[in-house]
C-alpha positions as CSV (number, residue, x, y, z in Angstrom):
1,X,0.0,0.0,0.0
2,X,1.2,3.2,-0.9
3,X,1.9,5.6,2.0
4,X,-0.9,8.0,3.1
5,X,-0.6,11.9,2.6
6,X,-2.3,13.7,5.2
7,X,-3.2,17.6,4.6
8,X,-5.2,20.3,6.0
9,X,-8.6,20.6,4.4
10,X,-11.2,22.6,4.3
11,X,-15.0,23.4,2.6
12,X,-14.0,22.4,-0.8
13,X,-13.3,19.2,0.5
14,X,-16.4,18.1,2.1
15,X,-17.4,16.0,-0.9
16,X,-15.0,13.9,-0.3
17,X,-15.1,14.3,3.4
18,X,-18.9,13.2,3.4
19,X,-18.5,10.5,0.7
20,X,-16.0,8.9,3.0
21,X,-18.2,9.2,5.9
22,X,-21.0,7.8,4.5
23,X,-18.5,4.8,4.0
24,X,-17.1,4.7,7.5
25,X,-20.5,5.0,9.8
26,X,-22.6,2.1,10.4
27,X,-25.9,3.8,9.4
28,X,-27.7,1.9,12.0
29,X,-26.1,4.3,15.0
30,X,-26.9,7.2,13.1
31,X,-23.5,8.7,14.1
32,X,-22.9,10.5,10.7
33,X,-22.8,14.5,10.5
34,X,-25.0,15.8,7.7
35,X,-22.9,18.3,5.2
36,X,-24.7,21.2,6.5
37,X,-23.6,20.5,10.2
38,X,-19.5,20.0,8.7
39,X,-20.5,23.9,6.9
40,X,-21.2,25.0,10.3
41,X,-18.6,23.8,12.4
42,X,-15.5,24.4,9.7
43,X,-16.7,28.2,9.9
44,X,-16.7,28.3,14.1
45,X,-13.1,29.7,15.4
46,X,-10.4,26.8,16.0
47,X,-11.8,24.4,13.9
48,X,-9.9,22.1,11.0
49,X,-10.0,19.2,9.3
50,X,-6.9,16.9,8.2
51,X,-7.6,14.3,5.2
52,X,-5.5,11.4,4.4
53,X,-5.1,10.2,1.0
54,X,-3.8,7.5,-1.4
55,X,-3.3,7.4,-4.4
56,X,-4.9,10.7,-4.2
57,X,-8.1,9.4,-3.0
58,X,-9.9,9.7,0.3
59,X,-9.0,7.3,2.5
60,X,-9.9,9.2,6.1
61,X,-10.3,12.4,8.0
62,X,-10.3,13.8,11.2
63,X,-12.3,17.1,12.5
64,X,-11.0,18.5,15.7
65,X,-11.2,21.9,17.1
66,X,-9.5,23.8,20.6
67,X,-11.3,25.9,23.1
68,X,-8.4,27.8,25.3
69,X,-6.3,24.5,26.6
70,X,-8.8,21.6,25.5
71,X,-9.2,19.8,22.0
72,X,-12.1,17.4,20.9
73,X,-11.4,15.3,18.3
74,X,-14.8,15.6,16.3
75,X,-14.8,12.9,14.1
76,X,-12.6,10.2,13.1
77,X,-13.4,8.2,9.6
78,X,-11.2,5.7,7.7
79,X,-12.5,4.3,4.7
80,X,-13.4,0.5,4.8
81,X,-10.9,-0.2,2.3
82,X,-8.1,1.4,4.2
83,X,-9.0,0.1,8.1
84,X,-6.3,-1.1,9.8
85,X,-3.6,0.1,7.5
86,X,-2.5,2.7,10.4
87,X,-4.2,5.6,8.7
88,X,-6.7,6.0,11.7
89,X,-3.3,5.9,14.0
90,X,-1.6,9.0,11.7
91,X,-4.7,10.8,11.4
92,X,-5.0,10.6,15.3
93,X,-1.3,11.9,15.7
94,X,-1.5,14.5,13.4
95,X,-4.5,16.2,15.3
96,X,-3.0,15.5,18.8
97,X,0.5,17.5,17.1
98,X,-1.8,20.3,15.8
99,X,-3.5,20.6,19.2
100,X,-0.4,21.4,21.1
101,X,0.8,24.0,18.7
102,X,-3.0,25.6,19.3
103,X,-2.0,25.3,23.2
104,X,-4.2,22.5,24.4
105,X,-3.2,20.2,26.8
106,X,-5.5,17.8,27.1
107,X,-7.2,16.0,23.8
108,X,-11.1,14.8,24.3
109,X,-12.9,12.3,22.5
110,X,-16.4,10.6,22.8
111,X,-17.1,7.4,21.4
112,X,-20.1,4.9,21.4
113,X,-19.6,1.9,23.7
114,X,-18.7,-1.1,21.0
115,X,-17.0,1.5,18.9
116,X,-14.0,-0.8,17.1
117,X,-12.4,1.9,16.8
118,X,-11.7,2.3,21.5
119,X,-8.9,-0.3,20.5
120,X,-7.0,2.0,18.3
121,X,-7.6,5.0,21.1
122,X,-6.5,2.6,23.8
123,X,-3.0,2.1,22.0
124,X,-2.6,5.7,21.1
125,X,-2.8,7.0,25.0
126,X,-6.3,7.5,25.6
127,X,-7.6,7.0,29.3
128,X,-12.0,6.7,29.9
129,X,-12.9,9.7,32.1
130,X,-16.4,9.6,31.8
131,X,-19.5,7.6,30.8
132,X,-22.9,8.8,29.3
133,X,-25.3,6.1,30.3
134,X,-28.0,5.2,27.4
135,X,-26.8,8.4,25.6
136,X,-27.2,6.7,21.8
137,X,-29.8,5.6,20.1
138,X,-29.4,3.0,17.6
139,X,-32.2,3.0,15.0
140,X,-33.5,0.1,15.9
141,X,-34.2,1.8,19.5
142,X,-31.6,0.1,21.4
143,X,-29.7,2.7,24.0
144,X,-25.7,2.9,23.9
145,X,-23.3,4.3,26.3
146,X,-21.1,7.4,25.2
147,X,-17.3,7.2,26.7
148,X,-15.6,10.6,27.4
149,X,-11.9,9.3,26.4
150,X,-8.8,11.8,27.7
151,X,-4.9,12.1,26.1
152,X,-2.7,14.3,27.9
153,X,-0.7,16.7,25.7
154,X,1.2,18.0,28.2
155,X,3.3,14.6,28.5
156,X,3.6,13.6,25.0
C-alpha cells in the first residue's frame, strides 16, 4: 500500500469528506454529520480538518477543534478499504500535534460503547474519564453508552 498523505482541508473538501463518511459509519447508529452541520462547524473559530489520501483518494479524515487548553477530536473516519492500515493511527497523531501548537493540553474524545475503533484510542494513549449512560440511540431503539476518552498533551 502506498503511504498516506495527510493535509489540512477545508470546505472544498467536504465531498470527499462526506463521501468517506458515508462509508465509514454504520448507518444503524446514526453517528454521521449531515454536510450542513460540517458547513457550520468548519466556519466556528479553531476548527480544522486533516484528510489522508492515497493514491490521491480519500481514505480518512479527522475534525478537531480547541477551546483555550482543550481539544475534541470531532470525528474520526477511515474508509473500509483502508481500516487497519494505520491511517486511523496518523490521522490521530497529526490532530494531537496540531492541538499542542494551538496550546491544548489535554485531547477529548467521545465514542459509542462497541466502537471498534476504542482499541486504536487505547493504543494511542487515551484514558475513559467519563460515561454517558444510554446516551445513543441505535435506529433500531436500542440505547448505547457514550465514553468521554482523555490524552494528555502535556506529557507527549
Amino acid at each position: 500500500m502506498t503511504a498516506p498523505v495527510l493535509s489540512d482541508a477545508g470546505v472544498g473538501d467536504l465531498p470527499e469528506v462526506m463521501a468517506t463518511m458515508q462509508d465509514a459509519f454504520d448507518p444503524a447508529f446514526g453517528e454521521a454529520w449531515t454536510q450542513s452541520q460540517c458547513l457550520g462547524i468548519l466556519s466556528l473559530p479553531g476548527v480544522w480538518l486533516t484528510l489522508a489520501r492515497i493514491d490521491g483518494k480519500p481514505a480518512g479524515f479527522a475534525l478537531s477543534r480547541v477551546v483555550i487548553d482543550e481539544a475534541e477530536l470531532l470525528l474520526l473516519a477511515v474508509h473500509h478499504d483502508h481500516r487497519r492500515t494505520g491511517i486511523g493511527r496518523a490521522l490521530l497523531e497529526r490532530v494531537a500535534v496540531a492541538a499542542k501548537s494551538r496550546g491544548a493540553l489535554r485531547l477529548f474524545l467521545e465514542t459509542r460503547d462497541g466502537n471498534p475503533a476504542r482499541a486504536l484510542y487505547d493504543a494511542a494513549g487515551f484514558q475513559a474519564v467519563g460515561t454517558r449512560l444510554n446516551y445513543y440511540r441505535g435506529r433500531d431503539g436500542t440505547a448505547h453508552d457514550a465514553h468521554t476518552l482523555e490524552r494528555r498533551l502535556d506529557h507527549d
